[in-house]
N, C-alpha and C positions, 0 to 999 in steps of 0.2 A: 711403369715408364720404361721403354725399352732404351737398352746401352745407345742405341744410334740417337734418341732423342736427346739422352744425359749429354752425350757429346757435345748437339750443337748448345744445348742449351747451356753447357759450361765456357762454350767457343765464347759465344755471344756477352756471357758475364765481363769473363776477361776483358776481351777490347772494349766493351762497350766503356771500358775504365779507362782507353786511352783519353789522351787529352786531344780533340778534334777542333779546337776554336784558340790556337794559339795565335799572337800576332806579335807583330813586331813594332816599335816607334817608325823607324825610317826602312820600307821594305823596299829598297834600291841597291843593288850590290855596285855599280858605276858609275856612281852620282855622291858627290856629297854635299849637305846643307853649304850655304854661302858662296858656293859655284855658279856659275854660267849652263843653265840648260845645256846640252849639245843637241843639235839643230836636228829633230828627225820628221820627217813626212809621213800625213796618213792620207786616209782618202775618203770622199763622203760619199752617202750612199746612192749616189750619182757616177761615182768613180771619177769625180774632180781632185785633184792633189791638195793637199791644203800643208803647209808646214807651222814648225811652232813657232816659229820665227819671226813671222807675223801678228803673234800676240804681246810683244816688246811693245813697251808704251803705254799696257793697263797691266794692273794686279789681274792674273789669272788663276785660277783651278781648275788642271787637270786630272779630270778622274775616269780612272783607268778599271774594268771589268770586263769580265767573261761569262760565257752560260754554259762553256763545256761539260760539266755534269748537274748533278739535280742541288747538290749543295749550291757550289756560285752561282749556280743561273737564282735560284731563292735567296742567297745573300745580296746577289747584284740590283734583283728589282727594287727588294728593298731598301737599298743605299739610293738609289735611281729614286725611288719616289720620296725618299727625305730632302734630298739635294731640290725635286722637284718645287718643295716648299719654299727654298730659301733663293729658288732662280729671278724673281721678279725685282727682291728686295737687291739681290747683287745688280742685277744687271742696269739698275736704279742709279746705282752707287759707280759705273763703270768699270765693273769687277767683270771681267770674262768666265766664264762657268762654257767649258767641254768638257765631253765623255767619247771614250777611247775606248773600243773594245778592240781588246791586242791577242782574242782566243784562234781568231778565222773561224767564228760560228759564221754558219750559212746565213745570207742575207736576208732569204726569208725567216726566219727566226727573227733578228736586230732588227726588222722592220717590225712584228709583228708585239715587240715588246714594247719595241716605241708607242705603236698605236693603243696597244690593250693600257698605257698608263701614261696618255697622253702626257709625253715627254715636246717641251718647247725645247729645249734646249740644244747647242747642235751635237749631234752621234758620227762618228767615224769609225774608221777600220783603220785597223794596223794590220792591211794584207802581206804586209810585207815585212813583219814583223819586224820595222826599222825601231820603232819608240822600245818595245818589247828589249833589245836585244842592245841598243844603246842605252838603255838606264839599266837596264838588266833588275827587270821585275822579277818579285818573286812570290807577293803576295796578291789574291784580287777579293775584291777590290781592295781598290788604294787610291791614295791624292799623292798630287804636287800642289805646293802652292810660290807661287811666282811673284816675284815685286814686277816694277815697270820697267824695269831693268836687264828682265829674264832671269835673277838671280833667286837660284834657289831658299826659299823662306824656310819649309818645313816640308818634310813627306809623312803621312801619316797611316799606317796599314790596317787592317780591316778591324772597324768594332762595330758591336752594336748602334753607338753614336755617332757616327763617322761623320754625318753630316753638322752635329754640332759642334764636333771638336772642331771641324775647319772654319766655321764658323767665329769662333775664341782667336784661330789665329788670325783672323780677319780683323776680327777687333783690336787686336793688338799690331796690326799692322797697321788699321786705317784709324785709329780713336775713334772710330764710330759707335758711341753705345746703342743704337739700335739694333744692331750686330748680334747683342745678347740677348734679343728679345726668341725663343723659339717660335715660327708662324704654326698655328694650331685651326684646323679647323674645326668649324662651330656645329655640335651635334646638338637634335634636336632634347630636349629637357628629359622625354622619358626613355631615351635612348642612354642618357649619360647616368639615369639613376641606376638604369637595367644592369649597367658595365660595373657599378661598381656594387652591386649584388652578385655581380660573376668574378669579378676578383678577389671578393669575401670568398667566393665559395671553392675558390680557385687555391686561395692560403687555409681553408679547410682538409682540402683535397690532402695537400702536400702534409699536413700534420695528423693524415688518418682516420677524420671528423665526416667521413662519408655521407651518414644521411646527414648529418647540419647541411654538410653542403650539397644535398638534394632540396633539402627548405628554400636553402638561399637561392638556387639557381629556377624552383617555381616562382620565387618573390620576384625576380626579374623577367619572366616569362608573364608573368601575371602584368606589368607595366611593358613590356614588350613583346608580342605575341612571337613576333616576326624574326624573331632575335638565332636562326638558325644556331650560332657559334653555340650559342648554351644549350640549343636543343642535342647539339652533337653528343659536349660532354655529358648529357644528362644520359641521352642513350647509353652512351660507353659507362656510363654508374651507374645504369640498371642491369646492363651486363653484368658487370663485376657482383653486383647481390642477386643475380640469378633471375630475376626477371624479365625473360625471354622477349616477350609477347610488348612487355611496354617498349622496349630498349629497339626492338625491331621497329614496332611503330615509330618513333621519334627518330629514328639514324634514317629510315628509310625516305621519309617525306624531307627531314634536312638536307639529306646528299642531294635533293633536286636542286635546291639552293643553292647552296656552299658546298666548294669544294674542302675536303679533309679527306688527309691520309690516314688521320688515326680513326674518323669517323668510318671509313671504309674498313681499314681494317679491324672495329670492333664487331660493325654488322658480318665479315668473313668470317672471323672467330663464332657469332652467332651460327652460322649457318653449318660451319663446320661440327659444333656440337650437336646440331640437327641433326647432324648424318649426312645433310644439303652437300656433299665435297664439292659436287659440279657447279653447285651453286656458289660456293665460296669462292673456289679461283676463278668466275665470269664476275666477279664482283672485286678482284685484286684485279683482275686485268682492263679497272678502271682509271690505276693510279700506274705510277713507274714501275713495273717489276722491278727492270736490272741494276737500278741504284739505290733501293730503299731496301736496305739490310732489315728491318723488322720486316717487313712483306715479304721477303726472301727466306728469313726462316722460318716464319709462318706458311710460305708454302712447302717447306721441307715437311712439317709438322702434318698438312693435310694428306700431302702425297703420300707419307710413314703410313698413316691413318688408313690408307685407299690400297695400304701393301705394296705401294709402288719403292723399293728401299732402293735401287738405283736413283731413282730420280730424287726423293728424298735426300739420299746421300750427296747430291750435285748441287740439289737449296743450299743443304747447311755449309756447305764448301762455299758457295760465293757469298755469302752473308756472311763467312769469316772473313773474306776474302775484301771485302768490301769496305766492312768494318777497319781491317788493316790498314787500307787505303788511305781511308777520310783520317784514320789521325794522322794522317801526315797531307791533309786535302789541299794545305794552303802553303806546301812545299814545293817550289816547281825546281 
């Protein structure tokens, strides 16, 4: 292992140990709970003016996201399609549900996220970064949540659950116990057995139980042929026990499927053992280079590999580089 590879591979330890998923209760620096919204303007993607002002008179939730990098843009859809769940049952209930993107991503982009996750609900721009810069956001995504009154309920910054916590405070705003009910949809039977053969095999993984969880993740293959997500990670665990030949087969026909970054980059790791180099970065340059810090120092590691140690030396630089970044991702 040469010193240039110990380097990044030391870089990468380190940060990889910051903490990148911090959040906060109320992430509004201008605002606070039991206030009066102040009055700011966005615009639809018609470039109609819309303000919030006009939402005085129902319980509303405004949820505010961005797609500026590969993090929020995949935290945002996310949030976006949980909220998606819970739009029919609010808006039932005369609960208004907007989304605010306050980044000034390009329009085709916010169009096209709309559509790939058929979003009903209505999507704005903060071009002018008036909501942005009057509440003085700092986390995305994020909520507000509003009585009939415009007055500040609760802000709540980004988690995993975002769309149920606001959920809770709905409940406790409106007594509506249906509120707590989460909308689930309904997978077919041997789809839901398959899932939870991959989640076994998934709490195998993590405790080191590799082949169990090569068993487990055939036992769901076996009731779900079609089940890409586990054919990914089976590839990437025949990688890891050195089985070339199976791990290629199975990553190769899944990436048609399903998209995966780590499926990609297990079959690049393949190829680059090959000796495939040319092949492995036409196969990275399927997924984000410039923001996926594992892809970035995996391509340091191939370029090292090809003799190329300038370029090499410029991966493991932005994959430190990067890393730095994201622990502070949700810091504006």
């Amino acid at each position: 292992m040469s010193r240039l590879f110990k380097l990044g591979l030391i870089l990468l330890i380190i940060f990889k140990g910051f903490p990148s998923n911090k959040s906060w209760s109320f992430p509004y620096r201008n605002i606070k709970k039991d206030t009066t919204i102040p009055n700011f303007c966005v615009y639809t993607l018609e470039d109609n003016k819309f303000c919030i002002e006009s939402l005085k008179g129902y319980i509303s939730v405004i949820l505010f996201w961005g797609a500026d990098s590969d993090i929020k843009e995949k935290r945002s859809i996310k949030v976006l399609q949980s909220f998606k769940n819970y739009y029919k049952d609010w808006e039932q209930k005369k609960i208004k549900l907007v989304a605010i993107n306050t980044q000034k991503d390009p329009i085709d982009k916010i169009k096209k996220i709309i559509k790939e996750n058929e979003l009903e609900f209505p999507v704005f721009i903060d071009k002018d970064q008036d909501a942005y810069q009057k509440l003085g956001i700092y986390i995305l995504p994020s909520v507000l949540i509003l009585d009939k009154n415009s007055k500040i309920i609760d802000g709540i910054g980004y988690t995993k659950n975002l769309a149920q916590k606001t959920n809770i405070v709905l409940l406790a705003l409106t007594g509506d116990k249906k509120h707590t009910q989460k909308p689930k949809k309904q997978k077919p039977e041997n789809q839901r057995k398959a899932e939870r053969h991959l989640n076994f095999a998934i709490t195998l993984i993590k405790r080191g139980l590799e082949e169990r969880a090569i068993t487990e993740i055939k036992k769901a293959l076996k009731i779900y042929p079609n089940y890409y997500k586990a054919r990914i990670i089976l590839g990437c665990l025949y990688y890891k026990k050195g089985k070339l030949e199976l791990a290629t087969k199975e990553l190769e026909e899944s990436l048609k499927h399903e998209k995966s970054t780590k499926g990609v980059i297990c079959l690049a790791k393949i190829k680059a053992e090959q000796g495939k180099l040319e092949e492995a970065i036409t196969e990275l340059k399927r997924i984000s280079i410039t923001n996926n810090p594992d892809v970035l120092f995996l391509l340091g590691n191939i370029y090292e590999k090809k003799g190329e140690i300038a370029k090499a030396a410029t991966y493991y630089r932005k994959a430190y580089e990067k890393i730095k970044k994201q622990s502070n991702e949700n810091i504006f």
